[in-house]
N, C-alpha and C positions, 0 to 999 in steps of 0.2 A: 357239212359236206353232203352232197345229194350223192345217192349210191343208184348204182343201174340194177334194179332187181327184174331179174324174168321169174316167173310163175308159169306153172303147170296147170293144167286146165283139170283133166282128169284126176279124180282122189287126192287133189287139193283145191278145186276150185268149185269144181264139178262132183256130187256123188254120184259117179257114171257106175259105181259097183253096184248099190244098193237099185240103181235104176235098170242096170241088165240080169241084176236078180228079181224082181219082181217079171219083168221079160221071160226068165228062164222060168217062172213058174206059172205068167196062163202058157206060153205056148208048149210046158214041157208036164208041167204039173210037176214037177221038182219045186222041194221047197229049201232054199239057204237062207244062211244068214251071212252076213260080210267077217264075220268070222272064221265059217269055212272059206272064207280066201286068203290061204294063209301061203299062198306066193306066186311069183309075178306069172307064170305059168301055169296056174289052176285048169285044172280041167273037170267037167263032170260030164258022166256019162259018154268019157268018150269025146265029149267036144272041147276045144281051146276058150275058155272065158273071152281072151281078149279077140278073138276073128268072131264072137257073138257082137261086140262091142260096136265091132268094126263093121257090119252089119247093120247092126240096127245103129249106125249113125248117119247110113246113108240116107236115112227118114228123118228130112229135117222137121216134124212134125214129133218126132222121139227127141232129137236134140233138143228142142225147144220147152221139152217136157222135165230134162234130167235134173233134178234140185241140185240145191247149192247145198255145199259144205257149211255148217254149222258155223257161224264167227266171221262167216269169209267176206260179206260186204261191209262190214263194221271194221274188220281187222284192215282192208286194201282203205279202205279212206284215211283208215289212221295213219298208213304208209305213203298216201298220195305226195306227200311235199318230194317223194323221193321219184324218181323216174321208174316207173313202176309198169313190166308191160308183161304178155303172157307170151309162153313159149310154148309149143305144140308137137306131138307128132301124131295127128289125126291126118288122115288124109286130104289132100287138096280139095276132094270132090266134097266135104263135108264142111270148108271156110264159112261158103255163106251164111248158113243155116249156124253155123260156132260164133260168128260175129254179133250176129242177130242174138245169140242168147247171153254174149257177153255184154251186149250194148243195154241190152233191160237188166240186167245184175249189178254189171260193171262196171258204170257208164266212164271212171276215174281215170281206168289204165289208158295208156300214154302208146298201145302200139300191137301187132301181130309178130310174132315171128316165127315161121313155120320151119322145125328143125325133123328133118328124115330121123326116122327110127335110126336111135345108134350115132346121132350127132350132136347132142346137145352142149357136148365139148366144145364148140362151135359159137356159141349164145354170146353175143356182144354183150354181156353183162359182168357185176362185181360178185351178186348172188344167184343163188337159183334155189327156189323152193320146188322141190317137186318129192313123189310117195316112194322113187325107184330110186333104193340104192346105188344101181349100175348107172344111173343119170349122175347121180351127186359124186362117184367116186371117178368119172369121165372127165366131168364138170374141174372138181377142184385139182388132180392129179393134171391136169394140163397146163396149172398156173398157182406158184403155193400164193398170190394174194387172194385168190377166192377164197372165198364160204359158201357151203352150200348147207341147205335149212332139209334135214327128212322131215316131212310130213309123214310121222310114221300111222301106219295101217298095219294088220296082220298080214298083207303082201308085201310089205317093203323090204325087209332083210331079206337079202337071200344068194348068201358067201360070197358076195365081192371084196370083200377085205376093206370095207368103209373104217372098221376099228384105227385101222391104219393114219387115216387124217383126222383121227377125232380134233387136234385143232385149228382145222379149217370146217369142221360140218356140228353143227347143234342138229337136235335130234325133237322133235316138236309133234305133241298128238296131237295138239289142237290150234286155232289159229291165233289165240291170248299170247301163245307162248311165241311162237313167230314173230308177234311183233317185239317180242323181249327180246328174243335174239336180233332181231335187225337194227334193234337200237345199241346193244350190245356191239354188235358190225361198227356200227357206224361210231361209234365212243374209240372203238378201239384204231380208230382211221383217222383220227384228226390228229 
């Protein structure tokens, strides 16, 4: 059975953390690690991590630069028989400049879908991998045949009551494990 997986781009596709920490420290001389982001709301100094983010992606010169996720071209091929497409809540103004970078990484996936902040409950898909618990507990609470995959980071948890559908959601540090659960999905679907 071919499953419709949408993918998150950012802190699972994208290490967009590690890449606006390096950011925050020539322009701030602050120095982190993706450690200290230990939730979806970090702040330092004062400033919102994620309007930094948002920021430095309107330089599609920065987009172009932000690495991939450890496992993550290796792990989407291995997933490609599946309909396999990315879901976003970057802004519009940053598509082109995100396609371009997913088109040299990505070349596999099967589609765009740009979901507003706070819709990802929305996502024509069966799965949804993404790093934000409030995405996955949207996600599956809207429909119990979903699964949704955490791509866990030290910002993912952060009291949505995810506990709750532990079985609809696997829980995943890295992307080895991802494809276990999406094969796991899929065994459990035929």
């Amino acid at each position: 059975m071919t499953l419709k997986i949408a993918v998150d781009i950012d802190g699972v596709l994208a290490d967009q953390v590690a890449a606006v920490l390096r950011e925050i420290e020539r322009e701030y001389g602050l120095i982190y690690s993706k450690s200290d982001v230990d939730r979806a709301h970090w702040t330092f100094e004062g400033r919102e991590v994620w309007e930094e983010i948002s920021r430095l992606l309107s330089d599609p010169e920065y987009v172009m630069q932000v690495p991939i996720i450890h496992g993550s071209q290796k792990a989407i091929k291995k997933l490609s028989h599946h309909d396999v497409f990315v879901v976003t809540a970057r802004r519009p103004h940053t598509e082109e400049a995100t396609r371009r970078w997913l088109s040299a990484h990505f070349p596999s996936l099967k589609g765009y879908y740009w979901a507003r902040t706070g819709t990802k409950h929305n996502v024509p898909s069966d799965v949804l991998i993404d790093d934000l618990d409030i995405n996955i507990v949207e996600f599956v609470k809207s429909d119990p045949d979903r699964h949704g995959i955490l791509f866990q980071h030290p910002w993912s948890l952060n009291g949505t009551g995810i506990e709750d559908y532990r079985s609809q959601v696997s829980y995943c540090p890295e992307w080895e494990s991802v494809v276990k659960a999406v094969e796991t999905i899929d065994r459990s679907r035929q």
